[in-house]
N, CA, C and O atoms as a GROMACS GRO file, in nm:
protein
  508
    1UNK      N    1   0.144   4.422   6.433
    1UNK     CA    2   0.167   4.302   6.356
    1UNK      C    3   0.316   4.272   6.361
    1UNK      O    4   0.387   4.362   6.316
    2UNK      N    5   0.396   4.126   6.422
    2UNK     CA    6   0.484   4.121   6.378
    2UNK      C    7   0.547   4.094   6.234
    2UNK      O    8   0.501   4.024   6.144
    3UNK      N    9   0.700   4.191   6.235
    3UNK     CA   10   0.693   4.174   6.101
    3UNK      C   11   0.752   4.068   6.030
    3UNK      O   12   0.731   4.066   5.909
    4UNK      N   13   0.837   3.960   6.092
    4UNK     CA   14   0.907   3.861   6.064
    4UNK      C   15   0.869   3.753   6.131
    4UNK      O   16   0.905   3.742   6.248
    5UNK      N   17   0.786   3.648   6.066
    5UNK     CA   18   0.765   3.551   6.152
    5UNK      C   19   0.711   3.455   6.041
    5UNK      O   20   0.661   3.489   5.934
    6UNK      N   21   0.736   3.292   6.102
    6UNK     CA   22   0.705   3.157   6.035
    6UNK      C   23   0.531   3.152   6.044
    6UNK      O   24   0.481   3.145   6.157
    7UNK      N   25   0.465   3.155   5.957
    7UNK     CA   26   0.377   3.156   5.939
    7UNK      C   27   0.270   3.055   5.992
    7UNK      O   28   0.312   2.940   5.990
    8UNK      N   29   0.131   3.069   6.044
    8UNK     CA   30   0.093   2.984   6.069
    8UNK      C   31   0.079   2.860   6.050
    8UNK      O   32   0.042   2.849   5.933
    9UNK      N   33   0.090   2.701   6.125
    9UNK     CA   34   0.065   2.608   6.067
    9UNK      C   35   0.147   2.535   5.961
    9UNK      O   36   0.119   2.430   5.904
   10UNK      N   37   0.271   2.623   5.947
   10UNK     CA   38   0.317   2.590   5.812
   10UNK      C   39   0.525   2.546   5.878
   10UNK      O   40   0.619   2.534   5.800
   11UNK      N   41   0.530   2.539   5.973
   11UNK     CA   42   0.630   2.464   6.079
   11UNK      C   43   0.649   2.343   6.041
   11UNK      O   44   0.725   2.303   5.952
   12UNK      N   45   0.566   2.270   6.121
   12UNK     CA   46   0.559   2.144   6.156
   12UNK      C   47   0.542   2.066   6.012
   12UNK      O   48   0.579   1.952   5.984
   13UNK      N   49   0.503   2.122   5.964
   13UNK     CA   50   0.448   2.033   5.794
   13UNK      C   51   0.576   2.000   5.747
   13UNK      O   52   0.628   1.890   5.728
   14UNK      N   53   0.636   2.169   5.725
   14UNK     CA   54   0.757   2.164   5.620
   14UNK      C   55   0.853   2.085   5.683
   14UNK      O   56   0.914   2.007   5.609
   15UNK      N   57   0.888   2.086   5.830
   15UNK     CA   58   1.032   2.020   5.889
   15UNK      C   59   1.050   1.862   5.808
   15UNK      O   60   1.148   1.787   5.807
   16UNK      N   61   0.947   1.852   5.759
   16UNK     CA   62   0.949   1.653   5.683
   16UNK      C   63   0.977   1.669   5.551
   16UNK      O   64   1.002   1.570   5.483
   17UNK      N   65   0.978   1.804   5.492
   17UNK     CA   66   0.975   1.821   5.329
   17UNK      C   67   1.130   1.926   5.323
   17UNK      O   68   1.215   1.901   5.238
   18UNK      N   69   1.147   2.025   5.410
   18UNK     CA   70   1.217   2.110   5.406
   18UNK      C   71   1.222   2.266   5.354
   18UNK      O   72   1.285   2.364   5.394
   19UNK      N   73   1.110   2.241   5.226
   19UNK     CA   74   1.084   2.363   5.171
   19UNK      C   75   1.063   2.482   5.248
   19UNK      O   76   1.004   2.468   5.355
   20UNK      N   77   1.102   2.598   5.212
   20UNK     CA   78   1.093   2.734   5.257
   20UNK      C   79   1.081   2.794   5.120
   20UNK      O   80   1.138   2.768   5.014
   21UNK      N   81   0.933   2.935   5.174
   21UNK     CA   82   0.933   3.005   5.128
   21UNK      C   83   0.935   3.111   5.190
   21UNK      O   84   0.874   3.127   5.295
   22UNK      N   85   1.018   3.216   5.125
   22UNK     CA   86   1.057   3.331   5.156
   22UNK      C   87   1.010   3.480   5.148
   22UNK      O   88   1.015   3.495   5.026
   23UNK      N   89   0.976   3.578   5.189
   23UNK     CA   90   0.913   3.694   5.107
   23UNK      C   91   1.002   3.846   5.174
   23UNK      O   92   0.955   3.913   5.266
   24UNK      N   93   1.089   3.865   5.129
   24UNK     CA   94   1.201   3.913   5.199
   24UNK      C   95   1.098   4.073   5.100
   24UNK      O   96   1.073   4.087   4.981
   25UNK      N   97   1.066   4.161   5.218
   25UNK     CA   98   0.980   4.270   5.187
   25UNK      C   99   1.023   4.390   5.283
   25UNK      O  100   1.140   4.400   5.321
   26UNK      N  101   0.914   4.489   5.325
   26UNK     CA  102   0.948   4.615   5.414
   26UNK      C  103   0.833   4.639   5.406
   26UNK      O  104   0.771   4.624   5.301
   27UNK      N  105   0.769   4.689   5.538
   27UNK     CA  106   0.630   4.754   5.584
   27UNK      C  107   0.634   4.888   5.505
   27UNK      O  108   0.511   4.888   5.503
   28UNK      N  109   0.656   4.965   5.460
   28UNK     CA  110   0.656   5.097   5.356
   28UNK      C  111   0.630   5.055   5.220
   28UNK      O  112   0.636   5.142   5.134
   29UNK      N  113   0.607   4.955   5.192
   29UNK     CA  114   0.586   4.920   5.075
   29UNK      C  115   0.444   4.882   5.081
   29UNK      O  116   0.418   4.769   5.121
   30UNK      N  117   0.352   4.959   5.048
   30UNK     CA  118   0.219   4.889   4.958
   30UNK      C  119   0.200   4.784   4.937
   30UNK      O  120   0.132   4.716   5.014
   31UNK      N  121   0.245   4.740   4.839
   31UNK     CA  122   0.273   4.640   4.749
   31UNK      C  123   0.287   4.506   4.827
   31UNK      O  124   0.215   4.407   4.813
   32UNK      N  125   0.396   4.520   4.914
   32UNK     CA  126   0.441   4.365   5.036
   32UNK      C  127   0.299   4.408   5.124
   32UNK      O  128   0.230   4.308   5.143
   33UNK      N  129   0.264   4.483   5.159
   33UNK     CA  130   0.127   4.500   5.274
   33UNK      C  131  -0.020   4.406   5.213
   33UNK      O  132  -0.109   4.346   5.274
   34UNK      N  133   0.006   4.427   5.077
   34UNK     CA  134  -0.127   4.380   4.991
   34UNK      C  135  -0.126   4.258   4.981
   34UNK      O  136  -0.225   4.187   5.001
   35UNK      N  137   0.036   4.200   4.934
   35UNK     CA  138   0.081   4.070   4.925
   35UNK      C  139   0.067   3.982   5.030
   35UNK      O  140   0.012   3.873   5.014
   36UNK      N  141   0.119   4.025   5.156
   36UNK     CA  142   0.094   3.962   5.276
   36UNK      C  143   0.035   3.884   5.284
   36UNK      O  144   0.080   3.769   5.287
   37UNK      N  145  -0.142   3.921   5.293
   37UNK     CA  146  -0.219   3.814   5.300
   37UNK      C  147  -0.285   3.725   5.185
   37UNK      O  148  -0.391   3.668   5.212
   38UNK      N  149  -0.245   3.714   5.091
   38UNK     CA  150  -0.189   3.612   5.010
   38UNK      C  151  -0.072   3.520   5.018
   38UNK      O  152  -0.073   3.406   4.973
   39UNK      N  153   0.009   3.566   5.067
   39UNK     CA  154   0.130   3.478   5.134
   39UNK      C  155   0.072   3.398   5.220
   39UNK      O  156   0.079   3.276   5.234
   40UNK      N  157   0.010   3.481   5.279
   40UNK     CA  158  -0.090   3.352   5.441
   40UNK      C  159  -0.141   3.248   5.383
   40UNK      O  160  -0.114   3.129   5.395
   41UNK      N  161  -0.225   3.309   5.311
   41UNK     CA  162  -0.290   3.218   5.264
   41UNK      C  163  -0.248   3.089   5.151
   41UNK      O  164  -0.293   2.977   5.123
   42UNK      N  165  -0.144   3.171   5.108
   42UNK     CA  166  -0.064   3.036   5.010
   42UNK      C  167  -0.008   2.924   5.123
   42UNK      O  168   0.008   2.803   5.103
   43UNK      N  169   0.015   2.993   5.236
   43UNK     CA  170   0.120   2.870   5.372
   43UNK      C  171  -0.019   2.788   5.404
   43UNK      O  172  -0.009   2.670   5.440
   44UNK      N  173  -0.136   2.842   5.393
   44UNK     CA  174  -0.238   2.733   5.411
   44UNK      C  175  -0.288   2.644   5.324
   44UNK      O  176  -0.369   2.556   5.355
   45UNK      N  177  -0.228   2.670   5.174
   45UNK     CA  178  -0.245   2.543   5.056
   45UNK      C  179  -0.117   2.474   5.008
   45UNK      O  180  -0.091   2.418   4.901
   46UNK      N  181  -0.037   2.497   5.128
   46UNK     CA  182   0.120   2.458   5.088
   46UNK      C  183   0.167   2.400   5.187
   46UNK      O  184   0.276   2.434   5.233
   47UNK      N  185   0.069   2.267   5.254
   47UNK     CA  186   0.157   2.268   5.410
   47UNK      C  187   0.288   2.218   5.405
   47UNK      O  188   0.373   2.263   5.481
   48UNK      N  189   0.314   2.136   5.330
   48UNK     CA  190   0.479   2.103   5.349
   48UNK      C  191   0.596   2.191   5.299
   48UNK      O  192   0.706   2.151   5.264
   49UNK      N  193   0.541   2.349   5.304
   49UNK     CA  194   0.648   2.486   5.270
   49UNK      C  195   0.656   2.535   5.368
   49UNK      O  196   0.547   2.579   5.407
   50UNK      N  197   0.752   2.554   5.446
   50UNK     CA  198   0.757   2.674   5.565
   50UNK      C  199   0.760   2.807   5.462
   50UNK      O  200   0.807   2.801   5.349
   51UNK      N  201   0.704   2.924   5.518
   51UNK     CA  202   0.650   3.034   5.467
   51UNK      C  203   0.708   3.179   5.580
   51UNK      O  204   0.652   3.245   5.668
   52UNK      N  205   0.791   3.180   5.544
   52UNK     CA  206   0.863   3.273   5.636
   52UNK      C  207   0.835   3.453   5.555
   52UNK      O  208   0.838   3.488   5.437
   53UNK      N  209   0.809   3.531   5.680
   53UNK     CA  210   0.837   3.673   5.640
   53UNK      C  211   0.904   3.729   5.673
   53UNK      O  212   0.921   3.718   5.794
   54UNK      N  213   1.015   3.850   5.586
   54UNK     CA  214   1.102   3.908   5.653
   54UNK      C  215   1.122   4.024   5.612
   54UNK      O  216   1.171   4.042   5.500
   55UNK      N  217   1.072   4.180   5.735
   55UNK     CA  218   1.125   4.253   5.680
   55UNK      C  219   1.223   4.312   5.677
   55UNK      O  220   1.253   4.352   5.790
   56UNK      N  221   1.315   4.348   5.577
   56UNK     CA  222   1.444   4.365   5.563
   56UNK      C  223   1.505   4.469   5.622
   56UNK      O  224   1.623   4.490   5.651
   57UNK      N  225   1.378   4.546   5.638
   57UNK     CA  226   1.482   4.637   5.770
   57UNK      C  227   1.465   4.635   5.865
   57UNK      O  228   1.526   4.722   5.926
   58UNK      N  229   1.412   4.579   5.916
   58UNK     CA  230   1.390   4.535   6.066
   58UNK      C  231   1.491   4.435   6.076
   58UNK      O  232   1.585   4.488   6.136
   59UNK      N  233   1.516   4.334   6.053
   59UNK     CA  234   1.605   4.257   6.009
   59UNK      C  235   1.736   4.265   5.917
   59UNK      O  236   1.784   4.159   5.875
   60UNK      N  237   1.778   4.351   5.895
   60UNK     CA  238   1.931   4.378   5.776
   60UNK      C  239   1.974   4.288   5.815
   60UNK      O  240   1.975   4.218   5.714
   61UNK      N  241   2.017   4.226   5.899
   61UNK     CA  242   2.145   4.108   5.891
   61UNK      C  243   2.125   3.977   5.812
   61UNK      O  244   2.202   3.901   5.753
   62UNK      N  245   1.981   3.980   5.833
   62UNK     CA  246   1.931   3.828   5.773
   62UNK      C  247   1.973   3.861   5.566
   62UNK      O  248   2.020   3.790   5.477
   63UNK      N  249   1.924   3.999   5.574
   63UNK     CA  250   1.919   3.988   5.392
   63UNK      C  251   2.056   4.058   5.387
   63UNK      O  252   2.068   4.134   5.290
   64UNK      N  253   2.166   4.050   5.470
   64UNK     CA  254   2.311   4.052   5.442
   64UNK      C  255   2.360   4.166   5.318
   64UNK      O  256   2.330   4.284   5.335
   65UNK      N  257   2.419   4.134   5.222
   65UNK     CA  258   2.458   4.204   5.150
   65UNK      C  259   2.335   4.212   4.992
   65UNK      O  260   2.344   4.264   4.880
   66UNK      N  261   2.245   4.142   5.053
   66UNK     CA  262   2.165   4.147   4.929
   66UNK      C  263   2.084   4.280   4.903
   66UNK      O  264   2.018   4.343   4.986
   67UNK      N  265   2.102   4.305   4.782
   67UNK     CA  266   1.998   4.444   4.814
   67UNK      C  267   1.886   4.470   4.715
   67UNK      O  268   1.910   4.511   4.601
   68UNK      N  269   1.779   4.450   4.754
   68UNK     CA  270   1.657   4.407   4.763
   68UNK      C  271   1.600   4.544   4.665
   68UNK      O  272   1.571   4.636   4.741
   69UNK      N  273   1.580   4.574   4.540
   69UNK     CA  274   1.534   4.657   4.453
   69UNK      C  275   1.406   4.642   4.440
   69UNK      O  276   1.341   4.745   4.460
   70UNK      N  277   1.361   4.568   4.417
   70UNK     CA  278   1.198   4.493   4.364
   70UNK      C  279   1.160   4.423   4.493
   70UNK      O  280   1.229   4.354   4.567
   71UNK      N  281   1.005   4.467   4.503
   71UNK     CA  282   0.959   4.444   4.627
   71UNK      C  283   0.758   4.333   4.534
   71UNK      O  284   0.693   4.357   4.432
   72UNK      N  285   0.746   4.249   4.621
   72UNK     CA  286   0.822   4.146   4.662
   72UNK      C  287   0.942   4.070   4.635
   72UNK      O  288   0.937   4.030   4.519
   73UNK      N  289   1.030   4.038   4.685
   73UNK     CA  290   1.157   3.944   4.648
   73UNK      C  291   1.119   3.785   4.688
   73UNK      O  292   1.063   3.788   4.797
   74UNK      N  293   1.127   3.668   4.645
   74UNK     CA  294   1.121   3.537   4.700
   74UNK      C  295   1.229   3.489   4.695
   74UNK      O  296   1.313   3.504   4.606
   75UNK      N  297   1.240   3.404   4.826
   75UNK     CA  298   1.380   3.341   4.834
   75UNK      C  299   1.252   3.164   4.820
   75UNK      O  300   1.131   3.155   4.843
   76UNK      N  301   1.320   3.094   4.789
   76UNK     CA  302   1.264   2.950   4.809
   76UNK      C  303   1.352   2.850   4.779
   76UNK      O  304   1.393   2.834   4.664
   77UNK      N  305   1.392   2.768   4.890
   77UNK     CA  306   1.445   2.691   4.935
   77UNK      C  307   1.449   2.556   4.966
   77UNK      O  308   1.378   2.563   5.066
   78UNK      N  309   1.487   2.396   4.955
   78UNK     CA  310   1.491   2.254   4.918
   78UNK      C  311   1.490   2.196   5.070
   78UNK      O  312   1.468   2.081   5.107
   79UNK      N  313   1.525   2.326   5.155
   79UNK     CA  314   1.575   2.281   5.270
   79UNK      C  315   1.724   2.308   5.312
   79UNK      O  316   1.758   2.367   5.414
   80UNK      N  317   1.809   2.255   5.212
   80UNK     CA  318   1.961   2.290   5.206
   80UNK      C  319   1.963   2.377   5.129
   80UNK      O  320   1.971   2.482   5.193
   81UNK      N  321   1.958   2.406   4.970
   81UNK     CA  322   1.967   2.454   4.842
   81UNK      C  323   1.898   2.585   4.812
   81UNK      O  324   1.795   2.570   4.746
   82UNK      N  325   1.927   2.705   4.842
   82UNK     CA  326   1.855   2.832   4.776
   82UNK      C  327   1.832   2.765   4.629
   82UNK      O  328   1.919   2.694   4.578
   83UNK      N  329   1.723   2.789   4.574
   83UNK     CA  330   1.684   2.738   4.455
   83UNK      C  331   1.661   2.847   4.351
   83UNK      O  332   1.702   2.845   4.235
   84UNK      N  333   1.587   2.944   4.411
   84UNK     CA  334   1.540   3.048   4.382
   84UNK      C  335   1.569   3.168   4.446
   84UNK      O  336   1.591   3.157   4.566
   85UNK      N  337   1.574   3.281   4.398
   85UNK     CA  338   1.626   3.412   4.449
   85UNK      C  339   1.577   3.518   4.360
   85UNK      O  340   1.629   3.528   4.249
   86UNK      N  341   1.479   3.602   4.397
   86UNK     CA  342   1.467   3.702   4.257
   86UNK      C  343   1.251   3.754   4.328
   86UNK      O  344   1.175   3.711   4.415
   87UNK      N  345   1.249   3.863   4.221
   87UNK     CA  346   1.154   3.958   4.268
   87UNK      C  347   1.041   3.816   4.156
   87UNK      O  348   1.074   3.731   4.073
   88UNK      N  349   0.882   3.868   4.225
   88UNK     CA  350   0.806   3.750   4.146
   88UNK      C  351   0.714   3.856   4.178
   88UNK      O  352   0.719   3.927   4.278
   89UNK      N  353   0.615   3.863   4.071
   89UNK     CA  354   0.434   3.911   4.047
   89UNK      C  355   0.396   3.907   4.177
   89UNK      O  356   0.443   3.807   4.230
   90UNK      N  357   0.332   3.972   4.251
   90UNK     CA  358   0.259   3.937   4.377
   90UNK      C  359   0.135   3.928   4.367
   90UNK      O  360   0.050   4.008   4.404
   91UNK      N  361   0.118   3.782   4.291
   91UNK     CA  362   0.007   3.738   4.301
   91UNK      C  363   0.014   3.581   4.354
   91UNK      O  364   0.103   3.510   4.309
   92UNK      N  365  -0.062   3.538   4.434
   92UNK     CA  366  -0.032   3.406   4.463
   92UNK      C  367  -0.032   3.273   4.344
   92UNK      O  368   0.041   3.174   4.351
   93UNK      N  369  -0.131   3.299   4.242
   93UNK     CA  370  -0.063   3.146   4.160
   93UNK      C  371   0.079   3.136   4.093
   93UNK      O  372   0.140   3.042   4.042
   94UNK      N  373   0.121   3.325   4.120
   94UNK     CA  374   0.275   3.298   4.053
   94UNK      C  375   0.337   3.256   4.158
   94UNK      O  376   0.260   3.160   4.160
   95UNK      N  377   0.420   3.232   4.269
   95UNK     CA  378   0.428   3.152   4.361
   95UNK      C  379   0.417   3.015   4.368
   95UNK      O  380   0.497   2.923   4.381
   96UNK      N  381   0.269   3.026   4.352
   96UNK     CA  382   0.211   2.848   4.376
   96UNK      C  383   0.277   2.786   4.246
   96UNK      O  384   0.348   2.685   4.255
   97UNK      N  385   0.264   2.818   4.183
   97UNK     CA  386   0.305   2.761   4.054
   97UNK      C  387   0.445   2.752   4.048
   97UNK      O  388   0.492   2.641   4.020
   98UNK      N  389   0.543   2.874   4.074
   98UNK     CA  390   0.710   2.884   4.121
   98UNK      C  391   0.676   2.694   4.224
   98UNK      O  392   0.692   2.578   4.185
   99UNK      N  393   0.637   2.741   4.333
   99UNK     CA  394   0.670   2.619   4.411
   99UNK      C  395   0.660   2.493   4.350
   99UNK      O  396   0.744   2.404   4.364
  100UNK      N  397   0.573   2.485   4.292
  100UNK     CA  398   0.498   2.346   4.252
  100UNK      C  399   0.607   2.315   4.146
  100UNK      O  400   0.640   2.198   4.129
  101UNK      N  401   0.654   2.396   4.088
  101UNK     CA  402   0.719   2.326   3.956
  101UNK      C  403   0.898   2.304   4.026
  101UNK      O  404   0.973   2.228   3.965
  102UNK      N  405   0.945   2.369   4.143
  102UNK     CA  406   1.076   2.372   4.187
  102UNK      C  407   1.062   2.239   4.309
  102UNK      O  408   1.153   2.171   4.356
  103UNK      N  409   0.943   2.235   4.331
  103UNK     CA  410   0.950   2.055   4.388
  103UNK      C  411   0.913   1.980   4.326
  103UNK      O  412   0.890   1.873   4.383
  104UNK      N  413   0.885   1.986   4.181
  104UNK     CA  414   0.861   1.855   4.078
  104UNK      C  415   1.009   1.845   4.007
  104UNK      O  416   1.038   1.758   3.924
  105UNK      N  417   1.111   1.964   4.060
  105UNK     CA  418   1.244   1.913   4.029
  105UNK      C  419   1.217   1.977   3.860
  105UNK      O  420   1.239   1.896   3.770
  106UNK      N  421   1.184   2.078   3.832
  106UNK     CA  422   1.156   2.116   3.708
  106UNK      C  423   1.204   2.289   3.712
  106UNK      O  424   1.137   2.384   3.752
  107UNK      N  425   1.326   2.289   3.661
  107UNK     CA  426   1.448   2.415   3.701
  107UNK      C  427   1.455   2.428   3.826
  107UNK      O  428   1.420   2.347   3.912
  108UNK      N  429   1.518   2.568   3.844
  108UNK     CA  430   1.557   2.583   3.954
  108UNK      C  431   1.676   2.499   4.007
  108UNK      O  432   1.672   2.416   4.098
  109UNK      N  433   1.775   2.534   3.938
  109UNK     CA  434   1.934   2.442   3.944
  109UNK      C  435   1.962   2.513   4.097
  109UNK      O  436   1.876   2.576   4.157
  110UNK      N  437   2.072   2.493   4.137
  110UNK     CA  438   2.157   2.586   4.290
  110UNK      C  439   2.172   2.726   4.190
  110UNK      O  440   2.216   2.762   4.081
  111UNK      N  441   2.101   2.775   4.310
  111UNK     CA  442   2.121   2.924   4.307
  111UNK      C  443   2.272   2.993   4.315
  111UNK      O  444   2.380   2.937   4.298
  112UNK      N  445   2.245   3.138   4.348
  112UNK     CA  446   2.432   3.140   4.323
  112UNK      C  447   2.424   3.160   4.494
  112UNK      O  448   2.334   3.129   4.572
  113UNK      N  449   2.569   3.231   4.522
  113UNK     CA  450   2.590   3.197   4.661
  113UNK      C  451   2.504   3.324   4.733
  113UNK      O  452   2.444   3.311   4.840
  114UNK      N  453   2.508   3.416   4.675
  114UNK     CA  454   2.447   3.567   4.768
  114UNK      C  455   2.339   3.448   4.836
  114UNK      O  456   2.339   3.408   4.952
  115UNK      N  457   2.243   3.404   4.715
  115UNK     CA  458   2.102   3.319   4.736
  115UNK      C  459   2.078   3.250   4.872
  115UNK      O  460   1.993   3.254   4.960
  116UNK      N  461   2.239   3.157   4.837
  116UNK     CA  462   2.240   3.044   4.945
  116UNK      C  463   2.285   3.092   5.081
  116UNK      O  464   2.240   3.025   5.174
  117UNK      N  465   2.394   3.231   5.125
  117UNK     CA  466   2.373   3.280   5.174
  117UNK      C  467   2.298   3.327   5.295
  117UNK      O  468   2.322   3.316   5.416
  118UNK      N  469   2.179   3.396   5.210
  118UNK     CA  470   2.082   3.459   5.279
  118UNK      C  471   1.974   3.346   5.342
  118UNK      O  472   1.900   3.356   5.440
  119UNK      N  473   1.993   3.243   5.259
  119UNK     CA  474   1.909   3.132   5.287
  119UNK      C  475   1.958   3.077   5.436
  119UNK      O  476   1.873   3.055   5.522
  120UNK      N  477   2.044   3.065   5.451
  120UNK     CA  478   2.109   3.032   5.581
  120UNK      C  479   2.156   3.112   5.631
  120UNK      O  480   2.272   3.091   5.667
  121UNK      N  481   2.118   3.193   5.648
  121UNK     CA  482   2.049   3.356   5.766
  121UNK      C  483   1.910   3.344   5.778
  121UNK      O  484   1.861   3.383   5.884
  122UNK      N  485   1.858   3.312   5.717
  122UNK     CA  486   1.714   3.306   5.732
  122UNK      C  487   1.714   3.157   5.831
  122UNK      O  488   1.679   3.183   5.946
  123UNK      N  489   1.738   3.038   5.814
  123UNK     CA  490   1.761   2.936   5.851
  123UNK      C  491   1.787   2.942   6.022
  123UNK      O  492   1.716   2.896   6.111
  124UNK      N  493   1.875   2.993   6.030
  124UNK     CA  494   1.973   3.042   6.163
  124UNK      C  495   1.865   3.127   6.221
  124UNK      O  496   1.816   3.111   6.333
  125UNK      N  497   1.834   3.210   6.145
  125UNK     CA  498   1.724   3.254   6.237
  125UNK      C  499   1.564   3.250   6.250
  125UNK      O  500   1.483   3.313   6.319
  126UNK      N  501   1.555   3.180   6.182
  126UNK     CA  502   1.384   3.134   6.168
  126UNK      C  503   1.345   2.950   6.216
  126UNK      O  504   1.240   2.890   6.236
  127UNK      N  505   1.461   2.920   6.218
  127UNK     CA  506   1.490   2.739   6.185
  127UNK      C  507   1.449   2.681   6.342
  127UNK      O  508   1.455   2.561   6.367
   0.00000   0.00000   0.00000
């Protein structure tokens, strides 16, 4: 299985909306293995979110100086704007619900910079 990759179907949608979602995880973790396919499946009721996976050690450069305690972590993104940054329930309506309410423009101010950051590492290399 690769472990970092834009999720099915969920490309082409987002490039018109911008949104990204993020699930910055590690294959040793349970927990991100279980989550996974719930993530899939959220990129298939979310088409205008790109739905990116990344695991962080396979990848260190992308999650930079961030260091990732709580597994799942979500990054989610406006397009430009890390919005969000921080560990979430791994269950999919917490997510769906995170998303839904950060594109109705309902919190989710600019994140701080680590956020925005990593967001554009991810960008650079997923984009």
């Amino acid at each position: 299985m690769e472990s970092t990759a834009a999720l099915p179907d969920s490309g082409s949608a987002a490039a018109a909306s911008g949104w990204w979602a993020v699930c910055l995880c590690a294959d040793w973790c349970g927990t991100c293995r279980d989550y996974r396919a719930l993530f899939e499946a959220l990129a298939l009721s979310h088409p205008g979110v790109r739905f990116v996976w990344v695991d962080i050690e396979d990848e260190a450069d992308v999650a930079g100086d961030l260091d990732v305690e709580t597994f799942p972590t979500l990054l989610v993104a406006d397009g430009q704007t890390a919005r969000f940054l921080g560990p979430l329930l791994p269950q999919a309506a917490v997510l769906s619900r995170l998303l839904e309410s950060l594109q109705a423009g309902q919190g989710g101010g600019r994140a701080d910079p680590l956020a925005q950051a990593v967001f554009e590492r991810v960008r650079a290399a997923h984009g």
